[in-house]
PAVEX-276990 format. One record per residue: x, y, z of N, C-alpha, C in turn; residue in three letters; residue number from 1. Coordinates in pm, 1 decimal. Last residue first. Layout:
<sites>
@n.u->X; n.v->Y; n.w->Z; ca.u->X; ca.v->Y; ca.w->Z; c.u->X; c.v->Y; c.w->Z; rest->ALA; nr->NUM .
...
</sites>
This chain:
<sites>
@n.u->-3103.2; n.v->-1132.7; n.w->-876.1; ca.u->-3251.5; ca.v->-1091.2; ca.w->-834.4; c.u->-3269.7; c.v->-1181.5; c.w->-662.8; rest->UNK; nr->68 .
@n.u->-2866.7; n.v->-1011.9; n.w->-1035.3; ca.u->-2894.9; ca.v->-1120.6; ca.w->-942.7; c.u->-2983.7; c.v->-1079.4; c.w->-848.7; rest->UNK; nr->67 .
@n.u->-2798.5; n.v->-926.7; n.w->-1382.8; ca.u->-2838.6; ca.v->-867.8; ca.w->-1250.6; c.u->-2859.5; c.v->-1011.8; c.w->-1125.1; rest->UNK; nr->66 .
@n.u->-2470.4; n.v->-1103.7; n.w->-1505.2; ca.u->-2606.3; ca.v->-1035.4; ca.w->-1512.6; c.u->-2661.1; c.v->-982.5; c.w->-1358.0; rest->UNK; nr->65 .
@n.u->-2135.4; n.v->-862.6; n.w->-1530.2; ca.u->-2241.4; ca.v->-1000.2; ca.w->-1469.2; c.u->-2388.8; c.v->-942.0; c.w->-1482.5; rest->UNK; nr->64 .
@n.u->-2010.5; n.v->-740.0; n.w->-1825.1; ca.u->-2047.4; ca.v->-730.3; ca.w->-1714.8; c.u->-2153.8; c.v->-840.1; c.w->-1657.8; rest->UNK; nr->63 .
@n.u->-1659.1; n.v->-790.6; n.w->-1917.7; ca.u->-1794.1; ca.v->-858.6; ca.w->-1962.6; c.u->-1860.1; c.v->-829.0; c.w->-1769.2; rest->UNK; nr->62 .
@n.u->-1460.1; n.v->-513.4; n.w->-2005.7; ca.u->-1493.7; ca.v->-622.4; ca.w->-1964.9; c.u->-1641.3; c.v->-686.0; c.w->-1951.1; rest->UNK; nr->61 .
@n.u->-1251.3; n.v->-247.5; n.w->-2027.4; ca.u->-1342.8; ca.v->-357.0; ca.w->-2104.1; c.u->-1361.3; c.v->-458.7; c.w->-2051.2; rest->UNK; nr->60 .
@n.u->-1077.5; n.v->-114.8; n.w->-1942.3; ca.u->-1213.5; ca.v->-104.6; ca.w->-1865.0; c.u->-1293.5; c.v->-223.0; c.w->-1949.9; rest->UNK; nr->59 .
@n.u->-751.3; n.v->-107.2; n.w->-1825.9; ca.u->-782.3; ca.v->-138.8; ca.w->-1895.4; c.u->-968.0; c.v->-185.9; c.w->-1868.7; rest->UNK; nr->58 .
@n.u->-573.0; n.v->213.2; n.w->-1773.7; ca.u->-664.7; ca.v->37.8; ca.w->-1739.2; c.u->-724.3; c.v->41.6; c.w->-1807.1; rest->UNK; nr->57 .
@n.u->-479.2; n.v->461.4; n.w->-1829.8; ca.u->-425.1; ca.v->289.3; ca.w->-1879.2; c.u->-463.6; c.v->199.1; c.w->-1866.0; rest->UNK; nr->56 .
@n.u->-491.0; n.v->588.4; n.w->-1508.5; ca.u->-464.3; ca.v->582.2; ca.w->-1642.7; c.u->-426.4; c.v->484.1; c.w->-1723.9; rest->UNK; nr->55 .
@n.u->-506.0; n.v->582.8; n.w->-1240.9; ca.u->-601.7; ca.v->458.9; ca.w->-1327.2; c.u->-557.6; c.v->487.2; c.w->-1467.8; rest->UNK; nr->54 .
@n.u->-413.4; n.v->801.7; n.w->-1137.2; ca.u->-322.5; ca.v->634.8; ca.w->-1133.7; c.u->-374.5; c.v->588.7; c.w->-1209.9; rest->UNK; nr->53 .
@n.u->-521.3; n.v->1047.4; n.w->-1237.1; ca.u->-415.9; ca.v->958.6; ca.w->-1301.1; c.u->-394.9; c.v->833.6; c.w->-1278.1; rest->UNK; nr->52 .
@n.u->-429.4; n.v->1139.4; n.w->-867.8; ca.u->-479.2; ca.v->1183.6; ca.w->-979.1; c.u->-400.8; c.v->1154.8; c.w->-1073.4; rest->UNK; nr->51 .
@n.u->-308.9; n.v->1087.6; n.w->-627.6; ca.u->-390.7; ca.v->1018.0; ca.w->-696.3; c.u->-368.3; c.v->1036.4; c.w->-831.1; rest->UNK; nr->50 .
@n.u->-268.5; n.v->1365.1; n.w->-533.2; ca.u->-119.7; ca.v->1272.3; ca.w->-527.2; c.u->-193.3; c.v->1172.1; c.w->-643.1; rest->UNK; nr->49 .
@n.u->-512.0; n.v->1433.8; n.w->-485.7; ca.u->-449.6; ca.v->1539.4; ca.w->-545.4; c.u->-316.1; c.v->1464.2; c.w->-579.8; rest->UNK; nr->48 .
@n.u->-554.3; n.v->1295.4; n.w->-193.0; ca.u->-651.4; ca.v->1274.0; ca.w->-330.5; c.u->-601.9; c.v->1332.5; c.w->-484.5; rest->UNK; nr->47 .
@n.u->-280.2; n.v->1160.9; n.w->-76.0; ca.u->-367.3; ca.v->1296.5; ca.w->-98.1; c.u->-438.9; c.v->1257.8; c.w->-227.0; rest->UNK; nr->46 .
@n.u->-231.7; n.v->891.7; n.w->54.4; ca.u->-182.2; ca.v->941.2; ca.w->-26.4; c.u->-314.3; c.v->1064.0; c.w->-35.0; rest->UNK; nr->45 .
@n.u->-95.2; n.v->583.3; n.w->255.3; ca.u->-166.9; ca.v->734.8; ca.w->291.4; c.u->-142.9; c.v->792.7; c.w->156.7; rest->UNK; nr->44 .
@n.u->70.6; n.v->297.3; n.w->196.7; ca.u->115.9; ca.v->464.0; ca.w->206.5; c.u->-33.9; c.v->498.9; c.w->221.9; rest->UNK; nr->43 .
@n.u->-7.2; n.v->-6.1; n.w->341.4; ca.u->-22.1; ca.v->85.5; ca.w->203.1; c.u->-7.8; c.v->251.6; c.w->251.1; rest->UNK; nr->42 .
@n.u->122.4; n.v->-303.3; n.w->484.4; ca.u->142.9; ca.v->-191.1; ca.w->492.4; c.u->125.2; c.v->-126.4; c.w->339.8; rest->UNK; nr->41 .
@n.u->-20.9; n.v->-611.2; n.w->575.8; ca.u->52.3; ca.v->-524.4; ca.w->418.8; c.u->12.4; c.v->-374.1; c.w->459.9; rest->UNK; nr->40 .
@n.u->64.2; n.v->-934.4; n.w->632.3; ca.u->41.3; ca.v->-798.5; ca.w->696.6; c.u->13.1; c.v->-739.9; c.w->592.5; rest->UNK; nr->39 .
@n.u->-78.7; n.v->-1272.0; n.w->666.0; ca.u->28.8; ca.v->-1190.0; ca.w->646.0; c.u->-44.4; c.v->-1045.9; c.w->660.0; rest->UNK; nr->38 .
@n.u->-265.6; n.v->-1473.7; n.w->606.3; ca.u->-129.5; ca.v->-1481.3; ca.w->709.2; c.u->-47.6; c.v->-1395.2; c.w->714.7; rest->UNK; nr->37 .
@n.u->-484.6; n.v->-1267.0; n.w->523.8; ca.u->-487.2; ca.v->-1415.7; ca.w->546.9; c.u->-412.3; c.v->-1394.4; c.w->642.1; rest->UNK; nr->36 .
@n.u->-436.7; n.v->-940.9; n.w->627.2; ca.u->-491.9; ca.v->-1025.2; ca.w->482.2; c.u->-431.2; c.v->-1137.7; c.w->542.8; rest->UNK; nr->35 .
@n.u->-433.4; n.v->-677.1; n.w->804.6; ca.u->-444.8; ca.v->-802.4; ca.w->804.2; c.u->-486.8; c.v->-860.9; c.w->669.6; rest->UNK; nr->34 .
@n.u->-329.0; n.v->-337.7; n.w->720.7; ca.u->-428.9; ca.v->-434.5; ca.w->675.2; c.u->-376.6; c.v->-602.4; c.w->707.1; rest->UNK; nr->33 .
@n.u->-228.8; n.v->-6.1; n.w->787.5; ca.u->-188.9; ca.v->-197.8; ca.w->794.6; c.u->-305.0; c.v->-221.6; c.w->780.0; rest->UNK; nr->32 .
@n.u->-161.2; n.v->248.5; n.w->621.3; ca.u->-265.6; ca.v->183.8; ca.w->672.8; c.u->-203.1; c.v->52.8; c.w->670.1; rest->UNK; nr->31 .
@n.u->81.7; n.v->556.3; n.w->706.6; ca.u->48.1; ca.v->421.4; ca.w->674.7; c.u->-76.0; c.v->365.0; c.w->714.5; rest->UNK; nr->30 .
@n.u->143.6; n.v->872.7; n.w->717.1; ca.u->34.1; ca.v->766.3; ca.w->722.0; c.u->54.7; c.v->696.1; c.w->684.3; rest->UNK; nr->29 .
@n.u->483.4; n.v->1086.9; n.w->781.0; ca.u->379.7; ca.v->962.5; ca.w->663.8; c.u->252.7; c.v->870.7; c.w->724.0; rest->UNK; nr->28 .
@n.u->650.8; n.v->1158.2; n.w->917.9; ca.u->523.7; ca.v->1153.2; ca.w->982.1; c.u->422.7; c.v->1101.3; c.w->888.2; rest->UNK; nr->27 .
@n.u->896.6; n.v->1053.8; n.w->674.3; ca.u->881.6; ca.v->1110.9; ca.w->800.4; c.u->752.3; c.v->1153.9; c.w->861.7; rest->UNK; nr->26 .
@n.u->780.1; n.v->961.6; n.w->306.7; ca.u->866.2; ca.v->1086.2; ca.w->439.3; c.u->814.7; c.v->1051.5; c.w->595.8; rest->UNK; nr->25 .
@n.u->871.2; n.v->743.6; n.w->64.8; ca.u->789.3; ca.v->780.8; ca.w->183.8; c.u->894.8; c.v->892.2; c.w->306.2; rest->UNK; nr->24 .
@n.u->900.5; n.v->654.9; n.w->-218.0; ca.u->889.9; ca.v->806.2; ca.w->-194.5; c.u->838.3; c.v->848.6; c.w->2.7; rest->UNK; nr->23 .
@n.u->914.5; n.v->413.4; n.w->-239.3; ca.u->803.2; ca.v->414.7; ca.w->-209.7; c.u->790.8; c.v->585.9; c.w->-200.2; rest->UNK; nr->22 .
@n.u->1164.8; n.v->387.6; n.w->-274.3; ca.u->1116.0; ca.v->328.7; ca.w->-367.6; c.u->991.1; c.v->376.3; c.w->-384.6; rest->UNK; nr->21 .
@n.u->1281.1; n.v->477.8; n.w->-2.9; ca.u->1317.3; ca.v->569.2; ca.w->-127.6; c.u->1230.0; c.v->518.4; c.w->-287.3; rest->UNK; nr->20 .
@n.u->1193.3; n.v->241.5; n.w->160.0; ca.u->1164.4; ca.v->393.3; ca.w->155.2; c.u->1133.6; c.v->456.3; c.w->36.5; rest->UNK; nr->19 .
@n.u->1364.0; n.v->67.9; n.w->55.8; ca.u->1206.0; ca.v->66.5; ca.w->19.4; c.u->1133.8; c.v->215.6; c.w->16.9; rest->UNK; nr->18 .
@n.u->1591.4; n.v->130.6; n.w->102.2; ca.u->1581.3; ca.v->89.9; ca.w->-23.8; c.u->1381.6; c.v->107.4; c.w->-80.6; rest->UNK; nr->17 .
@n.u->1578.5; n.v->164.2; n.w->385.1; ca.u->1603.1; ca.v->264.3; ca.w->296.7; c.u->1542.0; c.v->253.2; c.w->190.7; rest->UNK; nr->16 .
@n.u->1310.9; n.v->-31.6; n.w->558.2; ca.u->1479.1; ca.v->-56.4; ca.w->512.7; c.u->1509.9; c.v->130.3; c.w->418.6; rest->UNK; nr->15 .
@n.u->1141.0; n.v->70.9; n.w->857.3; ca.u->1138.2; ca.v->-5.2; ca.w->721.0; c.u->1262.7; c.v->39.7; c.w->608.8; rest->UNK; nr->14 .
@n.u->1153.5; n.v->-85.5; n.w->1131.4; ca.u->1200.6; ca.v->34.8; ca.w->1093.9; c.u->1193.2; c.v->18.7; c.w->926.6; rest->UNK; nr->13 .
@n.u->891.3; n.v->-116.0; n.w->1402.1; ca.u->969.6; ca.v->-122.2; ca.w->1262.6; c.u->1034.8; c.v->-71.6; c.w->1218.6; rest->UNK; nr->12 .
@n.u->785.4; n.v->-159.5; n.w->1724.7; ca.u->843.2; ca.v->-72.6; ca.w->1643.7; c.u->907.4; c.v->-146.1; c.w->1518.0; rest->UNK; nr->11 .
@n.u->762.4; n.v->-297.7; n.w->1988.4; ca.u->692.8; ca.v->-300.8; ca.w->1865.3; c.u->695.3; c.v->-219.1; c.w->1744.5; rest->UNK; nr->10 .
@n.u->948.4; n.v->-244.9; n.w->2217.4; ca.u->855.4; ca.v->-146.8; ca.w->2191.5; c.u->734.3; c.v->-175.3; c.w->2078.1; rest->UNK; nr->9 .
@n.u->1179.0; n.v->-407.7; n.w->2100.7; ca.u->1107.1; ca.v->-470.9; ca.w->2244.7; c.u->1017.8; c.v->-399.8; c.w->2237.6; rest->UNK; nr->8 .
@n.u->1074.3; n.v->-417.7; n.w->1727.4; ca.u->1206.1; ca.v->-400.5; ca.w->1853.0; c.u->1095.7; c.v->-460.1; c.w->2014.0; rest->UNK; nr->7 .
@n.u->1120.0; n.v->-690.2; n.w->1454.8; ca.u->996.7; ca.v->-608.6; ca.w->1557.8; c.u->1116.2; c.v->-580.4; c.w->1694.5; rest->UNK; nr->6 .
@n.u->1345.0; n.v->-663.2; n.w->1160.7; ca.u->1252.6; ca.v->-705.9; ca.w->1299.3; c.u->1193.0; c.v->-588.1; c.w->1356.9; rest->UNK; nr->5 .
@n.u->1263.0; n.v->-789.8; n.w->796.8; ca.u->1318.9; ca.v->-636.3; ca.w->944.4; c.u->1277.1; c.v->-719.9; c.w->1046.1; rest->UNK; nr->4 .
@n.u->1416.7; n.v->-898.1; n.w->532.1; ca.u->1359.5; ca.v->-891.6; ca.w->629.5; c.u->1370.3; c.v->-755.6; c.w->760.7; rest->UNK; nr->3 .
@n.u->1309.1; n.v->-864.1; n.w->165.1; ca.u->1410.3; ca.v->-833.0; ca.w->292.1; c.u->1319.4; c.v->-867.0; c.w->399.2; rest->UNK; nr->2 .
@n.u->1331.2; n.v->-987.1; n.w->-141.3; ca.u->1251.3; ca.v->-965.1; ca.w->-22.9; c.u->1346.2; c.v->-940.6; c.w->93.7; rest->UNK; nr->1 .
</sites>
């Protein structure tokens, strides 16, 4: 886990390592999301970038009854 800081502007700079992990470019969308105590930055991605991720899940599962 790495850390970054916040500059006097509120600005991030997020490390290389992640960058390059994450494939992320230069005017990139990010969405922040508040969750409990913490932050979580998720890439922006083209519907067309998508395509596939779900490959491999696994769909079997026990469905709940109806709730009237």
């Amino acid at each position: 886990m790495q850390s970054i800081k916040i500059s006097s502007d509120y600005q991030i700079v997020i490390p290389k390592q992640i960058r390059e992990s994450f494939k992320l470019v230069p005017g990139q969308k990010i969405k922040i999301i508040p969750f409990d105590d913490r932050i979580e930055l998720i890439p922006e991605k083209k519907p067309v970038e998508m395509r596939g991720f779900l490959k491999g899940i696994n769909t079997d599962f026990t469905r709940e009854t109806e709730r009237l």
